[in-house]
C-alpha positions as CSV (number, residue, x, y, z in Angstrom):
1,X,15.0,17.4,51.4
2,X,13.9,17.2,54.7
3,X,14.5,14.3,57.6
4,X,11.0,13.4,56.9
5,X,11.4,13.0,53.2
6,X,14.9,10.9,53.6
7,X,13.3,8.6,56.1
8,X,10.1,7.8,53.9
9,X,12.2,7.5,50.8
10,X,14.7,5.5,52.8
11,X,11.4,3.6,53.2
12,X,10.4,2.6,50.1
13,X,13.5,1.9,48.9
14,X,13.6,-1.0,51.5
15,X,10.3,-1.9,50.5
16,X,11.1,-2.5,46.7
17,X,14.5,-4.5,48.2
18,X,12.3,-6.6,49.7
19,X,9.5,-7.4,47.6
20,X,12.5,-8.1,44.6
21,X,13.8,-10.5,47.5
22,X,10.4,-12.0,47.4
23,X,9.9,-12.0,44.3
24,X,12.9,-14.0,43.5
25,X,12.2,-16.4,46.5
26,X,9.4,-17.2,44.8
27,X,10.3,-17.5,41.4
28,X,13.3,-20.2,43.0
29,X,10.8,-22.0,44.7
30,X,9.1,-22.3,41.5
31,X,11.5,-23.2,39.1
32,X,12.6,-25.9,42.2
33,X,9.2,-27.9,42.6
34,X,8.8,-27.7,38.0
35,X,12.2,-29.3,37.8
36,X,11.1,-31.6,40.6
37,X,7.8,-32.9,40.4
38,X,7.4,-32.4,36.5
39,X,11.0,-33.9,34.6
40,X,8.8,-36.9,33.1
41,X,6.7,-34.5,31.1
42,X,9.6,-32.5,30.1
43,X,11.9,-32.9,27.1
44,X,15.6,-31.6,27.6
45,X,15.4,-28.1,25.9
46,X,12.9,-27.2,27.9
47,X,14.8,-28.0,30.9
48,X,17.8,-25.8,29.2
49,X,15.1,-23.4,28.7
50,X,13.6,-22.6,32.5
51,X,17.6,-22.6,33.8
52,X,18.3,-20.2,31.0
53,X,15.2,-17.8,31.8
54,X,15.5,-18.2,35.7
55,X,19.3,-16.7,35.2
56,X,18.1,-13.9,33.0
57,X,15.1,-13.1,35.8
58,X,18.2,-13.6,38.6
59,X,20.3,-11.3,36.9
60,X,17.8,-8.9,35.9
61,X,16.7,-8.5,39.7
62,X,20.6,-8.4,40.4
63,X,21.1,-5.5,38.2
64,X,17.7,-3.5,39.8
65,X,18.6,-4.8,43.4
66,X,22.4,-2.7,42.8
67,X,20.6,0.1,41.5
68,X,18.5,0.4,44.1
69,X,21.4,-0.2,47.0
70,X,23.3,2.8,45.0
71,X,20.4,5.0,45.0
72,X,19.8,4.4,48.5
73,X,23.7,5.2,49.5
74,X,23.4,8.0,46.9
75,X,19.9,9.6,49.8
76,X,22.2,8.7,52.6
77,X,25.5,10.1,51.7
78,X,23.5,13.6,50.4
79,X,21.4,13.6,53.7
80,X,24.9,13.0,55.8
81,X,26.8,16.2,53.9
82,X,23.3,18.3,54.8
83,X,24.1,17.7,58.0
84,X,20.9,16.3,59.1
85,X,21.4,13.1,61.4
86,X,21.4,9.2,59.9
87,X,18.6,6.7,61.0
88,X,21.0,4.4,59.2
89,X,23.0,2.2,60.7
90,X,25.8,1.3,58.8
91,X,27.1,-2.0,60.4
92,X,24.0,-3.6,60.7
93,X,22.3,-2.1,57.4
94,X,25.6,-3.6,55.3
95,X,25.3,-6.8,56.9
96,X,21.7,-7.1,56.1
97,X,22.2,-6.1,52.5
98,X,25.4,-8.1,51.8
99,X,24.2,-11.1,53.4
100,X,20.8,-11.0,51.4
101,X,22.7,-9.9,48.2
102,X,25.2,-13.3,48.7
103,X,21.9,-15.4,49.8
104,X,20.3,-14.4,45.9
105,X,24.0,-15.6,44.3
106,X,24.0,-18.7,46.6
107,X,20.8,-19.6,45.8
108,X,21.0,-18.9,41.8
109,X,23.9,-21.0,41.3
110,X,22.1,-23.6,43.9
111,X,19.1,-24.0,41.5
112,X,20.6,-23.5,38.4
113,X,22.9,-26.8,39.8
114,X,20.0,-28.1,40.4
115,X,17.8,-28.3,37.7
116,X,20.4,-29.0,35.4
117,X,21.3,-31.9,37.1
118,X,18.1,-33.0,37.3
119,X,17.2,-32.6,33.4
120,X,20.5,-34.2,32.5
121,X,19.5,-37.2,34.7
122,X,15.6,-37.3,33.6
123,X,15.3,-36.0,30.8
């Protein structure tokens, strides 16, 4: 694999972090403004029922956002023993990644706290 190739597949592999970091962003915001603006019209269950399926979404982007953070030290590691020179930089790159990772937990547990609360006291 060449520099070139490493580089662009270093690429899209940042892409796809990011748009599941979107993705999830979104789906938070989402599940935040239902269990806000909409608890009159909702019964309990279905309270139960978008917590329950916005923690299977969260961990189902957890488990595909590891993935793609192994396949991506898998590229780097193999393009380090060919001996080619890193683009990556491993301070910053770690930071970035861990601190995004932690933001995702953070802000599952956040919303999950929060809409339960909210369909225990509203609903």
């Amino acid at each position: 694999m060449t520099e070139y190739e490493v580089r662009q597949s270093f690429i899209e592999y940042l892409n796809t972090l990011n748009q599941l970091t979107e993705f999830w962003l979104t789906i938070s915001f989402a599940v935040v403004v239902a269990a806000t603006y909409a608890p009159e019209r909702l019964e309990r269950k279905f309270f139960t029922l978008i917590w329950v399926g916005y923690l299977a979404a969260s961990i189902i982007l957890f488990l595909n956002r590891i993935n793609l953070s192994l396949m991506v030290f898998s590229l780097l590691s193999k393009s380090i023993g060919e001996g080619e020179t890193t683009f990556y930089q491993p301070i910053f790159g770690s930071l970035a990644g861990g601190g995004n990772f932690l933001l995702m937990i953070l802000g599952t547990v956040g919303v999950i706290y929060y809409v339960r609360n909210i369909g225990s006291k509203r609903a």
